[in-house]
C-alpha positions as CSV (number, residue, x, y, z in Angstrom):
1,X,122.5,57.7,94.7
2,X,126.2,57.9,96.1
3,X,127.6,56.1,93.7
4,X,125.7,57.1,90.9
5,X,127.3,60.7,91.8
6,X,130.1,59.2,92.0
7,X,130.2,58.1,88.2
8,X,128.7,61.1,87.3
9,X,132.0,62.9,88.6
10,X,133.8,60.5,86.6
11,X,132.0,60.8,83.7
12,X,132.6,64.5,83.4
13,X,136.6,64.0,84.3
14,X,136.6,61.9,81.3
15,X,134.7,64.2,78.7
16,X,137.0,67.5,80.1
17,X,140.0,65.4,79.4
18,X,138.6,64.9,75.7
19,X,137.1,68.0,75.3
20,X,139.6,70.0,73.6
21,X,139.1,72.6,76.2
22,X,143.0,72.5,77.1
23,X,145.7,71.3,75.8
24,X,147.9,68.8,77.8
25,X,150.3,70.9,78.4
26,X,148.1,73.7,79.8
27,X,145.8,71.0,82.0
28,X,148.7,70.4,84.3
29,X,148.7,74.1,85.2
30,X,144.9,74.3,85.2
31,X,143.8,75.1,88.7
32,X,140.9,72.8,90.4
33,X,138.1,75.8,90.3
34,X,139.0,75.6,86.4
35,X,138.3,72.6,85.8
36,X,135.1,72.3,87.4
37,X,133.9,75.2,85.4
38,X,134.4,73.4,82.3
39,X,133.1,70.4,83.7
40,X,130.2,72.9,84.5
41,X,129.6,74.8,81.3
42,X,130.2,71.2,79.4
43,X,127.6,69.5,81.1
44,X,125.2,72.6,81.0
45,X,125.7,72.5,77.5
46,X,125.1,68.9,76.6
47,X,123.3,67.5,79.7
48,X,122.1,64.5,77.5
49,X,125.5,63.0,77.4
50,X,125.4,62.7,81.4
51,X,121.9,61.3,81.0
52,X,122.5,59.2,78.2
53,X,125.8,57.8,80.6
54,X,123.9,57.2,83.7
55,X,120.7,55.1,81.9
56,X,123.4,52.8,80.1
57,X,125.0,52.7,83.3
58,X,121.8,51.9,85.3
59,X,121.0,49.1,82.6
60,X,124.4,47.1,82.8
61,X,123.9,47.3,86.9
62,X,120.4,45.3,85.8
63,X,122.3,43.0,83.5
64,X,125.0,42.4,86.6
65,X,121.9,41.7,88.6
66,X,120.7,39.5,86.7
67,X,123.7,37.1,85.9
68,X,124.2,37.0,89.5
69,X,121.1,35.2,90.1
70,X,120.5,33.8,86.9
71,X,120.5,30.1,88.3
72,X,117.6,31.2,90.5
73,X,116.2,32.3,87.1
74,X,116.5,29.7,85.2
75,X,117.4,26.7,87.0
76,X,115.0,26.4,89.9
77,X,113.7,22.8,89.7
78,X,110.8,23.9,91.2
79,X,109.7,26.2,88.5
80,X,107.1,25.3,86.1
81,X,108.5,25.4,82.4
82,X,107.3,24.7,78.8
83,X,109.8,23.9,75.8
84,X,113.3,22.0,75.8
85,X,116.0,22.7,78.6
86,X,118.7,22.8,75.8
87,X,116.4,25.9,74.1
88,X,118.2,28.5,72.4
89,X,116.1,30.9,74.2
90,X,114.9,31.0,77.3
91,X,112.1,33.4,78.7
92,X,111.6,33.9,82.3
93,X,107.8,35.4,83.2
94,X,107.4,37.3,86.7
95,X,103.7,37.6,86.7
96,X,100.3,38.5,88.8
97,X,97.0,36.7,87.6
98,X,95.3,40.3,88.5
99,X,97.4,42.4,86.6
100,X,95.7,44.0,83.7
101,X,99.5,44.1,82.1
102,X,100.2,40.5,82.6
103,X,96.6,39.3,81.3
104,X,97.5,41.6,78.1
105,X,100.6,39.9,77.5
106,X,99.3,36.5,78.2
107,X,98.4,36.3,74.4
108,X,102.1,37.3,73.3
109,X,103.3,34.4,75.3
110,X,101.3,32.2,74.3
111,X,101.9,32.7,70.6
112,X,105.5,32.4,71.0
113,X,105.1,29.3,72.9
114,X,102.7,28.1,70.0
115,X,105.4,29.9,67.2
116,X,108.9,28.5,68.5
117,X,108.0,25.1,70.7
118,X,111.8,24.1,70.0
119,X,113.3,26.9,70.4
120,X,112.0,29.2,73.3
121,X,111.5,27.9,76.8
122,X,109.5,29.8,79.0
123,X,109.7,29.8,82.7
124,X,106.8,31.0,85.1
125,X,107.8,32.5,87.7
126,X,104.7,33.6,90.0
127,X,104.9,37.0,91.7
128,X,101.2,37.9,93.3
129,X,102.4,41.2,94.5
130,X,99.0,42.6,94.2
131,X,97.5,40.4,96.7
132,X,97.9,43.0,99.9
133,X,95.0,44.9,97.6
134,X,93.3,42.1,95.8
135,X,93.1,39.1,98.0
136,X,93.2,36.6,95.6
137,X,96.5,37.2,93.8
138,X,98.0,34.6,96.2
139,X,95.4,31.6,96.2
140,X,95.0,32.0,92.6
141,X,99.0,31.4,91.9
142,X,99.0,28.3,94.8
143,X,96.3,27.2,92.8
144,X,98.1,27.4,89.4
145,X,100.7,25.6,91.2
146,X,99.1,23.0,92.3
147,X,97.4,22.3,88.9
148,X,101.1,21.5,88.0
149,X,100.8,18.5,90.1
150,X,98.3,17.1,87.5
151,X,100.1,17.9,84.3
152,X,97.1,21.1,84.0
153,X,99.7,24.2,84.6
154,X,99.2,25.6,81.3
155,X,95.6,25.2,81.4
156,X,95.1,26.2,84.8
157,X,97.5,29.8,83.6
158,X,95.9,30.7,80.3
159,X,92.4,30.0,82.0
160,X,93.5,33.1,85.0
161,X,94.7,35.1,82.7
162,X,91.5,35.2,80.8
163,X,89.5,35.6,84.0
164,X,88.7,39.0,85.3
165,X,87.0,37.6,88.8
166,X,89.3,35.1,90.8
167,X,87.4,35.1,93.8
168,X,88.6,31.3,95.5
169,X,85.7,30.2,94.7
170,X,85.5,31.0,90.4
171,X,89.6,29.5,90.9
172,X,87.7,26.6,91.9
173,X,85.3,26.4,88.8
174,X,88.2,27.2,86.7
175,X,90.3,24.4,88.3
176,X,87.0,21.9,88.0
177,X,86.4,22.7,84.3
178,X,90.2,22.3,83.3
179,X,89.3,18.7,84.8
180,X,91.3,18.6,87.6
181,X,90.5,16.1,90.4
182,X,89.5,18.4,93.5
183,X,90.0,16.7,96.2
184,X,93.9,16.1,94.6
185,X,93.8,20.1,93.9
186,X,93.0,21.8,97.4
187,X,94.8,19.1,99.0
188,X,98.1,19.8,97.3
189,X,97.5,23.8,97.5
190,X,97.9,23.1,101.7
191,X,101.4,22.1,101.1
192,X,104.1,24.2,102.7
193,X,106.3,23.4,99.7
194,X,103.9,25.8,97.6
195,X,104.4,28.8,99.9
196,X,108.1,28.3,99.9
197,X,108.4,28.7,96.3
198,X,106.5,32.0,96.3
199,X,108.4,33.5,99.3
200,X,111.4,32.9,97.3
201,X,110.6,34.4,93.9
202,X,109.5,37.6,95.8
203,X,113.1,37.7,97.4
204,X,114.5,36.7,94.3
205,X,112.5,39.7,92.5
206,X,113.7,42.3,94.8
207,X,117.4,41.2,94.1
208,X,116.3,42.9,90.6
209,X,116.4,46.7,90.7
210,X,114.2,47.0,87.5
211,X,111.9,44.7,89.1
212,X,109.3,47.0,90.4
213,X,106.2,45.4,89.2
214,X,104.3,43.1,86.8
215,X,105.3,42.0,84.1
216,X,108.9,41.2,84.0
217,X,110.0,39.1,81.2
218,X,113.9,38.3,80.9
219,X,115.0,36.6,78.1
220,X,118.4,35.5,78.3
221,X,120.6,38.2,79.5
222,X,118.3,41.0,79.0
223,X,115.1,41.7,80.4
224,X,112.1,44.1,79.5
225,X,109.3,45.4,82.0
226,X,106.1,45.9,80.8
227,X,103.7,44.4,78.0
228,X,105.0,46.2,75.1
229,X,104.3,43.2,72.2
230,X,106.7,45.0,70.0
231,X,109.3,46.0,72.2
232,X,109.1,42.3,73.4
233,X,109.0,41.0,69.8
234,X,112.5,42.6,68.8
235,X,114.1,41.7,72.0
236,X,113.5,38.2,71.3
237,X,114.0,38.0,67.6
238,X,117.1,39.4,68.8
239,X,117.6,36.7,71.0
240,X,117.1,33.6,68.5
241,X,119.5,35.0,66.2
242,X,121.9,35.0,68.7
């Protein structure tokens, strides 16, 4: 908040100086008190300037943000990814299997997956945030996980998404229907390695101001929260044109 008061200070500095409201010879005999009135009335007059300043302000922070962990982003070995490495686009997923946003979105991704296959990598990044409520957020992402370990991630992922109970014992079913071998599956969702990789996309998430909840997609250098199809559609159309 300091800082952002800060820039707002600066921000107003910079529009009396342009203002026309003195001329350069007269600012140098302007008192202090005289100033800040203009600054006042200025700002009182066209308040959306300030706000208009402090949003664009707030998204390049985000953008910073991001480029400062964007190897965490899109480099973690550990991640699960569909689509070449050397992709002109790259889409990084922060998701909940119980979140109604994520499972609404779910169909998005999957038609750009289906739409670009050589040009858009996608990279899944679990984040069961709601599991301190639900319960299940967490077994079903180790689960997910584990599938990986078979070649059945994708499977395993579209199948949660479409499920509206994930009780552990429907993530079984789901698992057993996608034809995973069982004994393989709750074997591998005991390893540590699992755990790891979920405590470090939640500290990697809250290195994201934006990040607040599910979803988060980033693609590239930008990023969008929520599961707005359209909004996600031009942001990546954007994207491949480069």
């Amino acid at each position: 908040m300091k800082m952002k008061f800060i820039t707002a200070t600066a921000i107003a500095l910079a529009i009396a100086s342009t203002s026309g409201c003195a001329q350069a010879g007269q600012a140098s005999d302007m008192k202090r008190a005289d100033v800040e009135q203009i600054i006042q009335e200025y700002l009182l007059e066209n308040p959306e300037i300030l706000r208009e300043a402090l949003i664009a302000l707030d998204k390049k922070e985000d953008r910073a943000s991001i480029t400062a962990v964007s190897d965490a982003l899109f480099k973690d070995p550990r991640d699960v990814s569909i689509g070449p490495k050397n992709a002109k686009v790259t889409v990084v997923e922060f998701f909940d299997y119980n979140c109604g946003f994520c499972k609404s979105s779910s169909d998005w991704l999957k038609g750009v997956m289906d739409k670009y296959p050589d040009d858009v990598r996608v990279v899944f990044k679990e984040l069961p945030i709601l599991d301190g409520r639900t319960k299940t957020s967490k077994n079903a992402a180790i689960a997910a996980l584990a599938a990986d370990r078979q070649g059945k991630y994708s499977t395993m992922h579209f199948s949660l998404m479409a499920e509206r109970s994930l009780t552990p014992e429907r993530v079984l079913k789901i698992a057993e229907d996608a034809g995973l071998d069982m004994n393989k599956l709750k074997e591998d969702m005991k390893d540590p390695e699992i755990e790891r990789l979920l405590s470090d996309g939640l500290l990697l998430a809250n290195k994201i101001p934006s990040l607040t909840g599910t979803p988060f997609f980033v693609i590239n250098d930008d990023f969008i929260a929520g599961a707005d199809a359209a909004a996600l559609d031009q942001m990546l159309e954007a994207a491949l044109k480069g």
